[in-house]
C-alpha positions as CSV (number, residue, x, y, z in Angstrom):
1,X,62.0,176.0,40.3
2,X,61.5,174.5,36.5
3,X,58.9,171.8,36.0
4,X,61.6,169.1,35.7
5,X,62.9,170.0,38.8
6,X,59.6,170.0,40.3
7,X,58.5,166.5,39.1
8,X,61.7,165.4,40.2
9,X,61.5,166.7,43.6
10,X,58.0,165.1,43.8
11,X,59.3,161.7,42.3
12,X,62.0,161.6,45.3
13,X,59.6,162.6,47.7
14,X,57.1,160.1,46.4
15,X,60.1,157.6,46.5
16,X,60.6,158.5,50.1
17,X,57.8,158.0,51.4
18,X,57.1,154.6,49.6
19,X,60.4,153.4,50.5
20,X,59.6,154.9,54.5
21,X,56.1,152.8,54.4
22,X,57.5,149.6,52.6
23,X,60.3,149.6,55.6
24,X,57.6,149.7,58.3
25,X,55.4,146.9,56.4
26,X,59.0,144.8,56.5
27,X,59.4,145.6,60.1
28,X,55.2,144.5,61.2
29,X,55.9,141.4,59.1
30,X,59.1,139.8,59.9
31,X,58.3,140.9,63.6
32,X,55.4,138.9,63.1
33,X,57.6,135.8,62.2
34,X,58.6,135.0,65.7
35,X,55.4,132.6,65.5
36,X,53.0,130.9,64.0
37,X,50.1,133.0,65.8
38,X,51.5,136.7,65.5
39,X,51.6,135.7,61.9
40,X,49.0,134.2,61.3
41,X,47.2,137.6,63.2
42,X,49.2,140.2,60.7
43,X,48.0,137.8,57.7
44,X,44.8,138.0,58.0
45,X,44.5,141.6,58.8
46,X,46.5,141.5,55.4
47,X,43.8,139.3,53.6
48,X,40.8,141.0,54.8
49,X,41.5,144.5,54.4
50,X,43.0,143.7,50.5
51,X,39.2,141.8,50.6
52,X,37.6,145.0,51.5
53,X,38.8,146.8,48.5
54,X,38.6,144.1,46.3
55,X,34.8,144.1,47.4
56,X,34.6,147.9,46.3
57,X,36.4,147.0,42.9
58,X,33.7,144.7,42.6
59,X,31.4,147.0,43.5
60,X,32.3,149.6,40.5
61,X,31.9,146.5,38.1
62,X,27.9,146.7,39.2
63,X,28.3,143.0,41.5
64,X,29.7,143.7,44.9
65,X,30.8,140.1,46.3
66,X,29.2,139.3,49.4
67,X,32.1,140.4,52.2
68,X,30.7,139.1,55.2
69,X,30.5,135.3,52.8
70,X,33.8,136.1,52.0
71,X,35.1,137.1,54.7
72,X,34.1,134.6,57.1
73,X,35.2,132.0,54.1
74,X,39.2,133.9,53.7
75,X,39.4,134.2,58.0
76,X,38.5,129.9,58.2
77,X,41.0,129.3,55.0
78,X,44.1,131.3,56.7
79,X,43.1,129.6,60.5
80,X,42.9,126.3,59.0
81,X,46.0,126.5,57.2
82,X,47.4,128.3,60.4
83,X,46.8,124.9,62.0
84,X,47.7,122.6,58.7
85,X,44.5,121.5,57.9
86,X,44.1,123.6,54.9
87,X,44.6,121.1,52.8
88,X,42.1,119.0,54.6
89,X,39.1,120.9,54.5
90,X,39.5,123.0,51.4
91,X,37.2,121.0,49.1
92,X,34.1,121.8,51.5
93,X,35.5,125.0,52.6
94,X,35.2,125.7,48.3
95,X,31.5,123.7,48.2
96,X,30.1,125.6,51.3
97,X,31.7,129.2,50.1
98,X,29.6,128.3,46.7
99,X,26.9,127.1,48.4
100,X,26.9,130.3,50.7
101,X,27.8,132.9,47.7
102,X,24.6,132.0,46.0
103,X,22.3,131.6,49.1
104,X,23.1,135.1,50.0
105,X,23.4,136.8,46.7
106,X,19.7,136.3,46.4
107,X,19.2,139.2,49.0
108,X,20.3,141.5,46.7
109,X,19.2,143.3,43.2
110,X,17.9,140.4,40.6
111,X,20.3,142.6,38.3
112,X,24.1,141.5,39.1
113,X,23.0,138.1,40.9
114,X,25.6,135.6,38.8
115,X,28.2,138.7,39.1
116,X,27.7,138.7,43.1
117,X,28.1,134.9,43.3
118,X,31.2,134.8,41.1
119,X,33.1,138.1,42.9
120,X,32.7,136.2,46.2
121,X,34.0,132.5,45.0
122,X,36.8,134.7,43.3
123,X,37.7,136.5,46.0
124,X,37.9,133.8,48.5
125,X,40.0,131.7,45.8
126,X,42.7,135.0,45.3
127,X,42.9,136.3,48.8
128,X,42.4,133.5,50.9
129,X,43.2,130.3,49.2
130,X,46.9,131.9,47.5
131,X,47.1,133.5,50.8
132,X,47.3,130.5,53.2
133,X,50.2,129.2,52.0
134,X,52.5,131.9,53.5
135,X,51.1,129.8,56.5
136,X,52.3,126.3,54.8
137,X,55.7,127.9,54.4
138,X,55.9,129.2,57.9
139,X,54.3,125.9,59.3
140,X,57.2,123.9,57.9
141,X,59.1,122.7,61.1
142,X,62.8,124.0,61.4
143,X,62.8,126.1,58.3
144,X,59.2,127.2,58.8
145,X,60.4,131.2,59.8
146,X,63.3,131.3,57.5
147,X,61.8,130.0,54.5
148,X,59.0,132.6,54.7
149,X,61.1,135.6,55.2
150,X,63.1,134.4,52.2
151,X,59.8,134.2,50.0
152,X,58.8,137.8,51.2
153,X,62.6,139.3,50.3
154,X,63.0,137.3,47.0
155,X,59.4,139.2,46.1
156,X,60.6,142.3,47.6
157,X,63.8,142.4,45.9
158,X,61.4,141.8,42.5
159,X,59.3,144.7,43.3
160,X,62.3,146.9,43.8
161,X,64.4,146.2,40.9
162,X,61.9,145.8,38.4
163,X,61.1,149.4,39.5
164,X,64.3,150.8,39.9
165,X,65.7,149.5,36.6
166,X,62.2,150.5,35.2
167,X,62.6,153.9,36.2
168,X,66.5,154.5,34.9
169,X,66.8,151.9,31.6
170,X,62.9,151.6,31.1
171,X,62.2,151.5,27.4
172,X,59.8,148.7,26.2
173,X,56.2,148.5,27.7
174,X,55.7,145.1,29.2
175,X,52.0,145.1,28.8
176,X,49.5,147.2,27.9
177,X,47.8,146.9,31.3
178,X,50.4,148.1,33.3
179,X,51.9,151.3,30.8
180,X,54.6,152.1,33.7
181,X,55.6,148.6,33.8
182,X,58.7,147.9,31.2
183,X,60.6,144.4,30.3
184,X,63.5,146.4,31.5
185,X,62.4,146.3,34.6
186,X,61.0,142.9,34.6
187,X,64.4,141.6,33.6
188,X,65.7,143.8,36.1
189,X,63.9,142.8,38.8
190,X,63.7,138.4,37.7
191,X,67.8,138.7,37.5
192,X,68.2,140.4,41.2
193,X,65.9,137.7,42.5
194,X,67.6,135.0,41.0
195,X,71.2,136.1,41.7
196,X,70.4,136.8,45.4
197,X,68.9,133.6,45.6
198,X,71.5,131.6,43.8
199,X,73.4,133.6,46.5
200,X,71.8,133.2,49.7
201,X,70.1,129.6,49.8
202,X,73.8,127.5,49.9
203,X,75.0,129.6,53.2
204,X,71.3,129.5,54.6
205,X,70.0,126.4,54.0
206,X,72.3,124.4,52.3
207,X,70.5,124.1,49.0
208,X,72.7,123.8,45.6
209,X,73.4,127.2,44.0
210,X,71.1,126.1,41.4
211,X,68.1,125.3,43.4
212,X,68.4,128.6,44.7
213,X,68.5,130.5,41.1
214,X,65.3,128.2,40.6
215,X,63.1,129.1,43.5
216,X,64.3,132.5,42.5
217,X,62.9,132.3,38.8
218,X,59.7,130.9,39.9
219,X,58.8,133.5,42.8
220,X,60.3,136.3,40.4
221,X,58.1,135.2,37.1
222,X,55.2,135.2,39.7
223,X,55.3,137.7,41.6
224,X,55.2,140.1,38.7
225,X,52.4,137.9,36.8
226,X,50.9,138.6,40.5
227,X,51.2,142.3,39.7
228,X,49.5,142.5,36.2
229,X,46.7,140.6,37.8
230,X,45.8,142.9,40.0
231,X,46.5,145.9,37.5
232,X,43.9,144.2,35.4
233,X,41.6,144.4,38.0
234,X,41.6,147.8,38.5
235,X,42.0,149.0,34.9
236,X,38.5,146.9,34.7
237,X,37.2,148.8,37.5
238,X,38.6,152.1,35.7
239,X,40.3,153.3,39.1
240,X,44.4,154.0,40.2
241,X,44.5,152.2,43.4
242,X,43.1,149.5,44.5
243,X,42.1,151.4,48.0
244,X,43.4,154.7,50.0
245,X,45.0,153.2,53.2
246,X,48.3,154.1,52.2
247,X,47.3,157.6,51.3
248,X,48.8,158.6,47.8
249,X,50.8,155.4,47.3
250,X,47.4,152.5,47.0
251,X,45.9,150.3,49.0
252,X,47.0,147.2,50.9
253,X,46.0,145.2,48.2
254,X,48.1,147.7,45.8
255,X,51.3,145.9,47.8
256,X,50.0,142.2,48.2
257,X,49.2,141.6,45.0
258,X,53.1,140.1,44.0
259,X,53.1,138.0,46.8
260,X,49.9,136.4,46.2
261,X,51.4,134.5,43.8
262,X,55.1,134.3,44.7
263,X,54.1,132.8,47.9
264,X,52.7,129.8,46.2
265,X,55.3,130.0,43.6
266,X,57.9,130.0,46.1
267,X,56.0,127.4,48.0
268,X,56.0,124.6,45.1
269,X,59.4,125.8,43.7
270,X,60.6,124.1,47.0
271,X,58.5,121.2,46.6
272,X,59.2,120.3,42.7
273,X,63.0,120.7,44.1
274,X,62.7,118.2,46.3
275,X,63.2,120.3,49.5
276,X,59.5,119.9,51.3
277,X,57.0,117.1,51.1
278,X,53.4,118.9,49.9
279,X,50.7,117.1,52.0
C-alpha cells in the first residue's frame, strides 16, 4: 500500500468512526428530548465533563479554576434554568460564584491567585451560563422539544458541511487558529444551514421562509465563532484536544464547543424575529 493510500485509508476510518460516535451523541441527545428532566440530566453531564477539561486547560496555563466552585456554580445555573428561574437568580448566582472563586482561590499557591479566580468566573460564564439556554429553548411550551432539536441539527449540519466542503474545495485558511479550518468550508457549512432552515421552519412551524434562512445565519455564524473559541483555548494551552473521552477524536468539550454559542444564537435569533417573548 502507498502512503497516499495509507492516509487515505486512515482518513475514512477516522471519518467512520467520528461519524459512528457523532450518530450515538445524536441518538443520547434527542432521546433525551422526550422531557425537560432527561434533558436537563444529559446536559449537565455535557456541561460538567467539558468543565473538567476546561479545568485541565486551565491547569497547563499555570491557574487551574476551582472545579468544585465551578461546578457547583454550572450544576445550579443548568437546574435553575431547568426550572425557568435562570433569569431570576443569575445576578447573585454571578456575585456569589465571584464571591466564592476568590474565597477559595486563596487555598492555593500565592503564584496564579488572580489566574484561579478568573478561570472559574470564566468557566462558569462559557459552560454554564451559554449552556442553560438549551434549557430556555426546550422550556418553551408547545415548541419547547422541536425548537431544540432544530438548534442541535442547524449546528450539526454547520459542523458537517463546513467540514465536508473543507475537506474536498478547501483552499483559503479561515484563521490562523484553526489551520484545518478554511472559508470554503465556512461558507459551506453557513449556506447548508441556511438553506435547510429556510427549508424546514415553513412546514414545521409555520415561520416565513425568511425567518427561517435568518435563524439559520445566526446559529451558522455562531456556531463556527463557537469553534475558534474553543480552538483558541487550546492553542493557548499548546494541546490537540481539549480531553481524551472520545479516544482519538477529542474530548466532549472538543464537540460542544459550536453549540455553545448557536444555542444562544439560535435562542435570540427566535426572539429578535418575533417568535418567543425573552423573560
Amino acid at each position: 500500500m502507498t502512503a497516499t493510500a495509507s492516509r487515505t485509508a486512515t482518513s475514512s476510518y477516522d471519518l467512520g468512526r467520528r461519524t459512528a460516535s457523532g450518530l450515538a451523541l445524536a441518538l443520547v441527545v434527542f432521546g433525551s428530548l422526550v422531557s425537560v428532566p432527561t434533558f436537563t440530566l444529559v446536559l449537565l453531564l455535557v456541561t460538567l465533563g467539558s468543565l473538567y477539561e476546561l479545568a485541565g486547560l486551565s491547569a497547563r496555563k499555570g491557574g487551574a479554576l476551582v472545579f468544585p466552585v465551578a461546578a457547583v456554580a454550572v450544576a445550579v445555573d443548568i437546574t435553575l434554568a431547568a426550572f425557568g428561574l435562570q433569569h431570576v437568580y443569575e445576578k447573585p448566582l454571578l456575585a456569589g460564584t465571584i464571591l466564592a472563586s476568590l474565597g477559595f482561590s486563596l487555598g492555593g499557591e500565592r503564584q496564579g491567585y488572580f489566574a484561579r479566580s478568573a478561570f472559574t468566573v470564566f468557566g462558569v460564564l462559557y459552560l454554564g451560563w451559554l449552556g442553560s439556554y438549551f434549557l430556555a429553548l426546550r422550556n418553551l411550551p408547545q415548541v419547547g422539544a422541536g425548537y431544540t432539536a432544530a438548534c442541535i441539527i442547524a449546528i450539526a449540519l454547520t459542523d458537517i458541511f463546513a467540514m465536508l466542503v473543507g475537506s474536498v474545495a478547501g483552499r483559503t485558511r479561515l484563521s490562523s487558529i484553526s489551520p484545518n479550518k478554511t472559508w470554503e468550508g465556512a461558507v459551506g457549512g453557513f449556506a447548508a444551514t441556511v438553506t435547510a432552515c429556510a427549508a424546514a421552519f415553513g412546514p414545521v412551524f409555520g415561520l416565513p421562509w425568511w425567518h427561517g434562512a435568518l435563524v439559520g445565519a445566526i446559529t451558522s455564524i455562531a456556531a463556527q465563532a463557537g469553534d475558534l473559541v474553543e480552538s483558541a483555548l487550546k492553542r493557548d494551552a499548546r494541546v490537540k484536544d481539549a480531553g481524551t473521552f472520545l479516544g482519538g477524536h477529542g474530548g466532549i468539550l472538543d464537540r460542544y464547543d459550536s453549540y455553545l454559542f448557536g444555542g444562544i444564537a439560535f435562542y435570540f435569533a427566535l426572539y429578535v424575529s418575533g417568535h418567543i417573548a425573552h423573560p
